[in-house]
C-alpha positions in Angstrom: 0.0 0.0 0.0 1.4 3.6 -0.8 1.3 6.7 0.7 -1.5 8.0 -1.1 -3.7 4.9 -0.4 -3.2 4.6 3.3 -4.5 8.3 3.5 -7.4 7.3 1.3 -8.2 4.6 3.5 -7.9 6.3 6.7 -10.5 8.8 5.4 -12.8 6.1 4.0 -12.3 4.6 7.8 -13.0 7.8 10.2 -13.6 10.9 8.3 -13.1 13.8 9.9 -11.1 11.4 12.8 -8.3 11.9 10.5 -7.6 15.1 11.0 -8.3 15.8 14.1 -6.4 13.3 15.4 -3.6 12.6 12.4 -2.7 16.2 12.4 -1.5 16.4 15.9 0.4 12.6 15.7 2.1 15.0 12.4 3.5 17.9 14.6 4.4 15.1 17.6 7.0 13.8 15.0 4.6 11.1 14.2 3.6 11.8 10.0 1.3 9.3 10.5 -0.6 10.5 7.9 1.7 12.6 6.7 0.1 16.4 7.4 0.9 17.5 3.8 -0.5 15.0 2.3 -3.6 14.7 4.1 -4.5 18.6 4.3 -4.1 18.2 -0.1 -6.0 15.1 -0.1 -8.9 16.8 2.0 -8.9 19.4 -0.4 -9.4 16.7 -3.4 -12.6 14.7 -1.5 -14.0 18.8 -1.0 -13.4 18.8 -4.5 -15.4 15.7 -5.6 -18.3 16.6 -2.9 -17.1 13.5 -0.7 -17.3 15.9 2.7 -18.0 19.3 3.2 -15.6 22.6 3.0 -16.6 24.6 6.3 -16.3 20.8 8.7 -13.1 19.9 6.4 -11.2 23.5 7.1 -12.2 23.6 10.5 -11.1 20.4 11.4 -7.8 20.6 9.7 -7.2 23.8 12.0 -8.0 22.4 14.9 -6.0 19.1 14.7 -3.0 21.2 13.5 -3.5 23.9 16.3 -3.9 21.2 18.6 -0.6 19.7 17.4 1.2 22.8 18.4 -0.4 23.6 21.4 0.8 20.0 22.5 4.4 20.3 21.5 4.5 24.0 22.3 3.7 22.8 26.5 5.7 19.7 26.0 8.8 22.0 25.1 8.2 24.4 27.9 7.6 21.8 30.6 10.3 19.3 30.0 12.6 20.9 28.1 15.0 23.2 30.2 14.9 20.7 32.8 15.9 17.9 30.2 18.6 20.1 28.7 20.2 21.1 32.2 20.3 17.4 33.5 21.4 15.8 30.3 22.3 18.4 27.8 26.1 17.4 28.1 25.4 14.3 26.6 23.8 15.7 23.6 26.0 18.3 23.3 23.3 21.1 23.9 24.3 23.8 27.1 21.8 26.1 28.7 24.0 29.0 27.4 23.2 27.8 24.0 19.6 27.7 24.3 19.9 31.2 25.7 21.7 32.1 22.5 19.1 30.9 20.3 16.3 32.8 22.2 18.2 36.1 21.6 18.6 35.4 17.9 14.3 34.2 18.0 13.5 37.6 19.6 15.0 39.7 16.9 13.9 37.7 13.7 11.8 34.4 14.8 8.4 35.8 15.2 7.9 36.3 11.1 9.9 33.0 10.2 7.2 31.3 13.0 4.4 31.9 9.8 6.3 29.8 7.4 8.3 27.6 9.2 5.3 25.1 8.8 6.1 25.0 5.1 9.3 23.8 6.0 10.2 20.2 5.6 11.1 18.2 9.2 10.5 22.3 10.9 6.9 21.9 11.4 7.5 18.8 13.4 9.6 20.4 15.7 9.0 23.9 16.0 6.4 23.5 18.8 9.1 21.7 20.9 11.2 24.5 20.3 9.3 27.5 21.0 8.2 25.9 24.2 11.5 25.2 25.1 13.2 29.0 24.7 10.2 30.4 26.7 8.4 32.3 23.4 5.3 33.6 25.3 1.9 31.9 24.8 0.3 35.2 23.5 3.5 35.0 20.4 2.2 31.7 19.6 -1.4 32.7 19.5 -0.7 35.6 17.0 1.8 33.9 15.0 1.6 30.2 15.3 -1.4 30.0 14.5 -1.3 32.3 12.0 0.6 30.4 10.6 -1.1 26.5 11.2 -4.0 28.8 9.3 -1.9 29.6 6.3 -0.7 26.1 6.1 -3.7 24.3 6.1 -5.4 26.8 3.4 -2.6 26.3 1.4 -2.0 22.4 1.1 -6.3 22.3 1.2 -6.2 24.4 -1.6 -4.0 22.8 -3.9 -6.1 19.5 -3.9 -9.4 21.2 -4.3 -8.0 23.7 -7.1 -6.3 20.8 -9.2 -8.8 18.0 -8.2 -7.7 15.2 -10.3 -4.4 16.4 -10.4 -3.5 17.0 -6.6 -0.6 14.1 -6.4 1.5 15.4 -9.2 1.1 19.2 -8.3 1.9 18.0 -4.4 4.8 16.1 -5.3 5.4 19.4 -7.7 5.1 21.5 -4.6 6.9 19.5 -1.7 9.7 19.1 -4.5 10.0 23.2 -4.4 9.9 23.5 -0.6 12.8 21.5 -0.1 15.2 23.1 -3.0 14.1 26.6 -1.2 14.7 25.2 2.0 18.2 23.9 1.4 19.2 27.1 -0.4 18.0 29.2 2.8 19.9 26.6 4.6 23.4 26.9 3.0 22.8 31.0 2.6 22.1 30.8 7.1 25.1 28.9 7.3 27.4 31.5 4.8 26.3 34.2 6.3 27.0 32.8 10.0 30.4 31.7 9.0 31.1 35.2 7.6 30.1 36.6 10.7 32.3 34.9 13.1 34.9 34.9 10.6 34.1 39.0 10.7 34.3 38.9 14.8 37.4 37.1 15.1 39.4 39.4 12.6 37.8 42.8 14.6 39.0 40.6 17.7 42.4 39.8 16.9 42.6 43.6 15.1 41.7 44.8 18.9 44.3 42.7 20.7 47.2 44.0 18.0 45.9 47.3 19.0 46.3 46.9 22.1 49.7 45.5 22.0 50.8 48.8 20.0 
């Protein structure tokens, strides 16, 4: 059975279950259906007059929002605590979280719109946000904004194309990833040029200095 099928029969099986439950188990970390997919295929059955819009949308938002909501506590309950007892073993220090909320309050608010668009992001991003403290209200405006914006656009694409909502998703999740990995490599060139930038100023200040 493929990917497309198991969604298919999941929907013929509980309906609206799916996403109210499915969606969630996708921002857990468990794609089981995989959130893309099923928000597209949702759009498809609207499409064909199988279920209704209004039930369809509003359930897909709720699932998703749920999702978040349930990684976004699970983060800020257990994940300080988790990082100061065992961080050292993964590598991760308190100081570094720290780090990363600094950098989140100057540009993470916006990328909290799209990152659902992301591939692997959305699946984690709740964790995150929890963990570096990002106030509940933050979350309400923008993470849901943008759980909203994702679910209107993967819905939409299967009930604009219809018959042709696997190739234009395939199409689509293709994109994501190419943009993602270009964002990716420009992050990382731009954060190497920086500490390259820092250490030159520094060792420019201790010649100085030595003068």
């Amino acid at each position: 059975m493929n990917l497309f099928e198991l969604v298919e029969r999941l929907f013929e099986q509980y309906g609206y279950l799916v996403l109210l439950i499915g969606l969630p188990l996708d921002f857990i970390a468990l794609p089981i259906p995989p959130g893309n997919t099923t928000l597209t295929y949702t759009g498809f059955l609207t499409y064909k007059g199988v279920i209704d819009m209004i039930p369809a949308m509003g359930s897909a938002f709720i699932g998703a929002a749920m999702g978040l909501t349930i990684t976004y506590i699970l983060g800020y309950r257990l994940g300080m605590p988790l990082i100061e007892r065992y961080g050292k073993w993964l590598f991760i220090k308190p100081s570094l979280v720290e780090k990363t909320q600094a950098y989140y309050s100057k540009y993470g608010n916006k990328l909290l719109i799209i990152c659902f668009f992301i591939p692997g992001v959305r699946q984690f991003i709740g964790y995150f946000i929890g963990m570096i403290r990002v106030p509940y209200r933050t979350v309400w405006m923008y993470g849901y904004t943008g759980v909203a914006v994702w679910v209107l656009a993967f819905f939409s694409v299967g009930f604009i194309f219809g018959e042709q909502w696997q190739y234009i998703l395939n199409v689509v999740e293709h994109y994501l990833k190419v943009i993602f990995l270009c964002l990716a490599g420009s992050f990382l060139v731009l954060l190497v040029w920086s500490r390259v930038k820092r250490e030159k100023a520094k060792k420019l200040t201790n010649v100085t200095r030595n003068e």
